[in-house]
Every structure is written in structure tokens, then in C-alpha cells.
N, C-alpha and C positions, 0 to 999 in steps of 0.2 A: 532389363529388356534392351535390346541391342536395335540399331539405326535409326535414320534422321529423324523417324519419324515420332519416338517414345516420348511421351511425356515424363517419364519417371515412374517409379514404385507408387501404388495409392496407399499413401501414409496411414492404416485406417485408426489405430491407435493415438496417434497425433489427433485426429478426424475428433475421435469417442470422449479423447481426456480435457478436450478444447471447451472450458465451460458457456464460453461465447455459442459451439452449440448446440440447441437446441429442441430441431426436427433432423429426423435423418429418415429421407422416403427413397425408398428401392423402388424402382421402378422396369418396366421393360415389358418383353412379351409375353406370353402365359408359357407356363410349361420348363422358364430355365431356372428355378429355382430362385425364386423373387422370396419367399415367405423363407425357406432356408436361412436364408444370408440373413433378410429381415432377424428372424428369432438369435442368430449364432452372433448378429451384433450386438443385439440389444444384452444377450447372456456376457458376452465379452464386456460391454458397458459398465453393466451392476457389478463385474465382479471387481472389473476397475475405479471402480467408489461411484458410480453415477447411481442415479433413482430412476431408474429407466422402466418404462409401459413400452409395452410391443402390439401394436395393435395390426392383426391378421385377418383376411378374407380364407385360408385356408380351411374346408370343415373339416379336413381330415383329423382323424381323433389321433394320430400317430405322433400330431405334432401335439398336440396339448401332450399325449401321452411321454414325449422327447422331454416335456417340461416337468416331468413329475404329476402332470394333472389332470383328472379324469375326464374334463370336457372344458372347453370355453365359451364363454358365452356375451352380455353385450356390456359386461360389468368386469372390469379390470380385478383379477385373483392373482394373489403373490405366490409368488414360484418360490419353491422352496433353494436358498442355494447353502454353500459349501459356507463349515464355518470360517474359512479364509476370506469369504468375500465383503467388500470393504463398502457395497453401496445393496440397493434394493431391487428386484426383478417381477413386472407385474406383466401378467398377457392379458390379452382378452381378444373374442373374436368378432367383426363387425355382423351385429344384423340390422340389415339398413331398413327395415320397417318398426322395430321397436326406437331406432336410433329417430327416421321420422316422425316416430308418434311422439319422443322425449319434446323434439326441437316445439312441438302443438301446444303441448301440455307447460311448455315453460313459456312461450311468448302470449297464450290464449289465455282468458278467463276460463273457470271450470265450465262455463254453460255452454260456452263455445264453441272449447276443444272436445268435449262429446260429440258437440252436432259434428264435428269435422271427424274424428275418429271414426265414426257411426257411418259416414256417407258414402253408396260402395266408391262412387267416383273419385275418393280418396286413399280408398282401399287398394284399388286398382292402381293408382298413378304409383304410391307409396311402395309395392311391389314389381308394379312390370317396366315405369318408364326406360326407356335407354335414355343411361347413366346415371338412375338413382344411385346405384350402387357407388360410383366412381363420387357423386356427392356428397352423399351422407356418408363416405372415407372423412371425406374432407372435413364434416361437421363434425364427427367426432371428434377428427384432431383439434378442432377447434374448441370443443367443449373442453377438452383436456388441456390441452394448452393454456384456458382461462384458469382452470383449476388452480391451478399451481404446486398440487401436489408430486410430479415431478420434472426433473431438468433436463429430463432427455426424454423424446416420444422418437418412436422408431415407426416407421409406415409400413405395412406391405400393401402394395398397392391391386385393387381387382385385376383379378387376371381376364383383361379386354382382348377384344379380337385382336385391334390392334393400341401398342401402347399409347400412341396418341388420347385417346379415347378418356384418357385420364386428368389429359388437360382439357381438354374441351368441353367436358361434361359438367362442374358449375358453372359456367357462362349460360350454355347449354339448359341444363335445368333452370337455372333463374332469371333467363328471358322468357321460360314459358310460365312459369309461376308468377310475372310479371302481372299485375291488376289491369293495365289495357287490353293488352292480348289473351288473356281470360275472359273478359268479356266482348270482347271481340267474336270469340268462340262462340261463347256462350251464346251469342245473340243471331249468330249465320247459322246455325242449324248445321246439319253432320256433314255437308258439304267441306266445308271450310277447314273437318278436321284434317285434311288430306294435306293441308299445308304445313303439317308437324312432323310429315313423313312417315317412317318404317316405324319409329320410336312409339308417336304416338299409335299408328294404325295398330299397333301389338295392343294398344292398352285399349284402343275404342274396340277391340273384337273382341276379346277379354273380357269387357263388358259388356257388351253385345248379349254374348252366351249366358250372362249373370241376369240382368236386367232389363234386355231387350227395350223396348218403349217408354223407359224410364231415363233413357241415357241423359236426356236434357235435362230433363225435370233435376238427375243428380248432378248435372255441371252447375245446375244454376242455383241448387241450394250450395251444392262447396262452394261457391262463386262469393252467395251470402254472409257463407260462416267466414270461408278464410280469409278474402280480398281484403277487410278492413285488418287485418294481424298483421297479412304477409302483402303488401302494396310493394313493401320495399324487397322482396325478395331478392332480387338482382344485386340489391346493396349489400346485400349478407353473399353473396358470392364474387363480388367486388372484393370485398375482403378478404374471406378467404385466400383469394388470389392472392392479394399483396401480403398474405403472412404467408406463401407458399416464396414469394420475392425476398423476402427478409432477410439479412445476412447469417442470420443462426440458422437457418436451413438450410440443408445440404441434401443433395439430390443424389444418389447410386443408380448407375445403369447400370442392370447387371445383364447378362447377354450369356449365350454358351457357342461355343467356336463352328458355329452353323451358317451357311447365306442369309436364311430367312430371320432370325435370330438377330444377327448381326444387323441387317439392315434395318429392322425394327429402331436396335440402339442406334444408328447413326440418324434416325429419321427423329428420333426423341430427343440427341444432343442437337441436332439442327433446332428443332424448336423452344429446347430448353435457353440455348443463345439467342435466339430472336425474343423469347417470351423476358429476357435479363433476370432468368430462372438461376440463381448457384448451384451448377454440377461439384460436384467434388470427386465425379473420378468413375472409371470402369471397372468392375468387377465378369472376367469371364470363366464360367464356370464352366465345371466336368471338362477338362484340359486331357490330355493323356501327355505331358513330358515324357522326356526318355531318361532313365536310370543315370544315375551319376557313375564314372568309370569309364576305361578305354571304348567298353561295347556298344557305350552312346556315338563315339569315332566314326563306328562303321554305318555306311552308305546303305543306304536301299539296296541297289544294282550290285555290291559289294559282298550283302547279303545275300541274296538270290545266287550268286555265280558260285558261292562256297557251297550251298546248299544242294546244287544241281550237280556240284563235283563230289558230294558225298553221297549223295544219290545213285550215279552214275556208280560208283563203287562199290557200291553197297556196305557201305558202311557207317558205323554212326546214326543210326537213324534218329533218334533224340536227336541230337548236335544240330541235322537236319531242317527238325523240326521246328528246334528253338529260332534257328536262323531264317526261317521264312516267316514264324511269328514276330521278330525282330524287324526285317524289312517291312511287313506289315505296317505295325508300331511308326516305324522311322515315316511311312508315306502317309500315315494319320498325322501324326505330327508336323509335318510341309505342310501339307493343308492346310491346319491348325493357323498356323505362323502366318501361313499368304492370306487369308484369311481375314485375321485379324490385324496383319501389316496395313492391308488396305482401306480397314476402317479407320487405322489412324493414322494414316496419310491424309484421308480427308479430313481429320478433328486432331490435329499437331498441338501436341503440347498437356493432351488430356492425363492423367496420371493413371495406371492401370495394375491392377492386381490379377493374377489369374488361381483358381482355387482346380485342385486334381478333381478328378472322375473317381467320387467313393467306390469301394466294392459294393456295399449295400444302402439303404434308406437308412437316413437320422432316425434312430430309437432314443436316445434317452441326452442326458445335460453333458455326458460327454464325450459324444458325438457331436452335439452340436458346438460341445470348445473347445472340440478336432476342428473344426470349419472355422472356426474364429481364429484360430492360431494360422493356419491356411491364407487367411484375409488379410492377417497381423503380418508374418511371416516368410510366407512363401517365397523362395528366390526364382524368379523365371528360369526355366531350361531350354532358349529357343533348338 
């Protein structure tokens, strides 16, 4: 990658074979291929001798089916790989209400974590809050991570409206899980709920429609059951936090050469350096480079003026044709470049990778270590 601005090639093989690493979360907006990259590392990983889990918000079945495997679910399954590969490959996909019912059942006595299981007002929270989802990511990595069974967890992270949403959302959750501020609630009546915002108002209508006149009666039994389990909830999202800080974690923006896209990733690098989050680098996806050879040489304007002279003549029309889809190409590509110049003018020094624009969707394991080789590989063509 050419001028002042480049941080370098993103080493991601150096990144994978690094045993000191040990999270690697993709992160960024919804839509640019966060779960892709996610799976095509984590494949890349195992086959490079790691013990790598890839854990996916993706439901599509495309991808499990990309892995050889007929569905995913909330229990890590070995991917079947090649007999060259030198380490182990396990997916699974997060479902954040059986993941919050694990965290009940493992910190509650059995008599307890029923009543809580049981209570719609747990039911509800467990599926609608804004950012369960973005939290119990996070608890799973952390279950796993305790595990120890293996040395690389690879993240894909919810795909949030916006990618901030990812960091804010255990904080977020576990100031309102919090034992004061639960009864706090509990005890103002439905007024009060209004001060938990959109997030909550989703979940108190939601039960509204379920339970009607019951609302309280179910804040103040969950209130019973959980507040003596989970007092310290906020502590367990404290943590989390600081194993997201941790020097074996390594962060992926992955982004695709768009505004909105783009500004996403510079709004997540800003906060990832404020938050003393380790990035390890930009990934920008679905690129269109231009062809290696003289015909990458030719200009936009350059193209067009041969085109309009074969036109004019009438002749050639192929040749024509090719040369206006060429200029095309050439003025995707500027874009492309100023584009993405400009987000690393502002974040100098970041190390970046860019992966091509496939003809079609990841179907199977090698496709996806087409895209791994891409990430490993790829030489920029500005």
C-alpha cells in the first residue's frame, strides 16, 4: 500500500501463528462480511496447528454448510478438516438465551435457577433487552476462554446497528442487572421504567402483551430469585472488559470500501484507542483492484476517448465495450483508494489488508481458504 498514510500489510499469519494470541474479535458494521473473515481465520488458524473455536452470530445455514456442517448451534462441533491440517477447527453459533440461561444454572442453586428460568420477566429481558445479544458474545467467550480447551477463540461479533454497540453493551447490561438499580425499579412502579430507554421500553411492551398486570408482581419475584446470585453483575462485565484489554486479544475491523462502512470502522478504531482495546489491523473487504498488466496503465478519460473513437467508426464494438467497462473499473477503483486513503490518514500507522470482491457466496472449506489466503496474501493494487 502506497503513501504517508499506510500503516503496512496486516500480517495476519504472523497475527494466527502468535501463541501469545489468544482472542481474535472481528468486529465492525453489519453487512461487510464480519462472520466471513471470522470463519476463513479461524479455518486458516487450525489448519496452521492452532485449536481454534469460531464462535458466529450468523444463522445462515450457508455458513455452517461452508464448514461441512449441517447447522450450528450453542455447543461448539468439530469441523471436519483436510488430512494436512496440523491443529483442530470447532464452530458454533451464539444463542444468547440458552447462553443466558447456562450463566443461571451455573452460578444459581437448582431451586433458584428454576424460579429464575420460570419468570416471564426473565424471559423477556433474556431475549429482547438491547444488547443481550452483544453480551452473552461476550460470556461465551468467556466461558470458553476458561475452558481451556483451546488456544485460539475467534469472535464474530453481532451484527449491531451501529458497531459501537458492541462495546457498550456489557457495561450497559450489567449496570442494569445491577442489585440497586433493580430495586430501585422494582419498587417506583412502571413509571420509572422509562429511564432504561428504548432498550428497555422494547422489553416492558413485550411484556405488557404477555402478562399485562403482572408486570411487577414478575420484576419483584426475579428481583428475589436473582439479586442475591447476580448482586455483582457489573463485576462480571468489569471483567469481561479487561480480558477484551488483554494483550492476547487482538481486535479486526473489518470494513468494505463504502462511506458508511468506512466511517463505522474509524468511529470503532477511535474508541478501540480510547478504550486501550489492541487493534491489530484493518481488513477491507469486496475491493475490485485492477488486473495486473499494461491495461491496468490505462486512465479512466483514456479509456473512454479510445472507446468513443471506436464507436465513432464503427468498429470494434467488443474492444468498445471492453474499454468502457474498463474505465468503469478504473473510476470504482479511485473511489476505492480515496476512500479508504482517508480513513488512514486519520488512524496512521494501522496495518491493513484488503480481500477482492468474490464472484459468488462462501459455499464450502475452500472457499473459505480462498479468503484466508486473500487475508494471508494479497498484494494491494492501488
Amino acid at each position: 500500500m502506497s503513501g504517508p498514510e499506510a500503516g503496512g500489510r496486516l500480517d495476519t499469519d504472523a497475527l494466527l501463528d502468535d501463541p501469545r494470541t489468544r482472542i481474535v474479535v472481528c468486529c465492525g458494521a453489519g453487512g461487510v462480511g464480519k462472520t466471513t473473515t471470522a470463519a476463513a481465520l479461524g479455518l486458516r488458524a487450525a489448519e496452521r496447528g492452532r485449536r481454534t473455536v469460531v464462535i458466529t452470530v450468523d444463522p445462515a445455514r450457508r455458513l455452517a454448510q461452508s464448514m461441512g456442517l449441517e447447522s450450528l448451534d450453542n455447543t461448539p462441533h468439530p469441523v471436519p478438516l483436510s488430512e494436512g491440517a496440523r491443529g483442530s477447527l470447532h464452530a458454533m453459533m451464539l444463542d444468547m438465551k440458552r447462553t443466558f440461561d447456562e450463566v443461571v444454572e451455573e452460578y444459581a442453586d437448582p431451586g433458584r435457577a428454576e424460579q429464575i428460568l420460570a419468570n416471564p420477566f426473565y424471559q423477556a429481558l433474556s431475549t429482547s433487552f438491547s444488547g443481550t445479544q452483544e453480551y452473552m458474545a461476550m460470556e461465551k467467550l468467556g466461558q470458553l476462554h476458561r475452558s481451556g480447551d483451546w488456544d485460539l477463540i475467534v469472535v464474530d461479533t453481532p451484527p449491531s446497528r451501529s458497531a459501537l454497540d458492541f462495546l457498550d453493551a456489557p457495561k450497559r447490561l450489567g449496570r442494569f442487572l445491577d442489585g440497586k438499580l433493580i430495586r430501585f425499579l422494582s419498587a417506583q412502579g412502571n413509571g420509572a421504567f422509562r429511564l432504561l430507554g428504548a432498550g428497555f421500553g422494547l422489553v416492558a411492551s413485550v411484556i405488557g402483551k404477555v402478562v399485562g398486570a403482572q408486570l411487577l408482581n414478575d420484576v419483584r419475584a426475579f428481583v428475589a430469585s436473582f439479586d442475591a446470585v447476580f448482586g455483582g453483575f457489573r463485576k462480571r462485565a468489569e471483567q469481561t472488559y479487561r480480558l477484551l484489554q488483554e494483550s492476547g486479544t487482538a481486535f479486526v475491523v473489518v470494513a468494505t470500501p463504502e462511506r458508511d462502512a468506512l466511517r463505522e470502522a474509524s468511529y470503532f478504531m477511535e474508541r478501540l484507542s480510547g478504550d486501550a482495546m489492541p487493534l491489530a489491523g484493518l481488513v477491507v473487504n469486496r475491493t475490485h483492484p485492477l488486473p495486473e498488466g499494461p491495461a491496468a496503465r490505462l486512465g479512466a478519460q483514456e479509456a473512454l476517448a479510445a472507446a468513443a473513437s471506436l464507436e465513432a467508426a464503427g468498429t470494434h464494438p467488443a474492444a468498445a465495450a471492453a474499454l468502457r467497462l474498463h474505465a468503469e473499473r478504473v473510476a470504482l477503483r479511485g473511489r476505492e483508494i480515496a476512500l479508504r486513503d482517508r480513513l488512514l490518514a486519520e488512524h496512521r500507522g494501522v496495518p491493513t489488508v484488503e480481500v477482492a470482491a468474490l464472484a459468488e457466496d462462501v459455499h464450502d472449506l475452500a472457499d473459505l481458504r480462498a479468503v484466508g489466503d486473500a487475508l494471508a496474501d494479497t498484494p494491494d493494487h492501488p
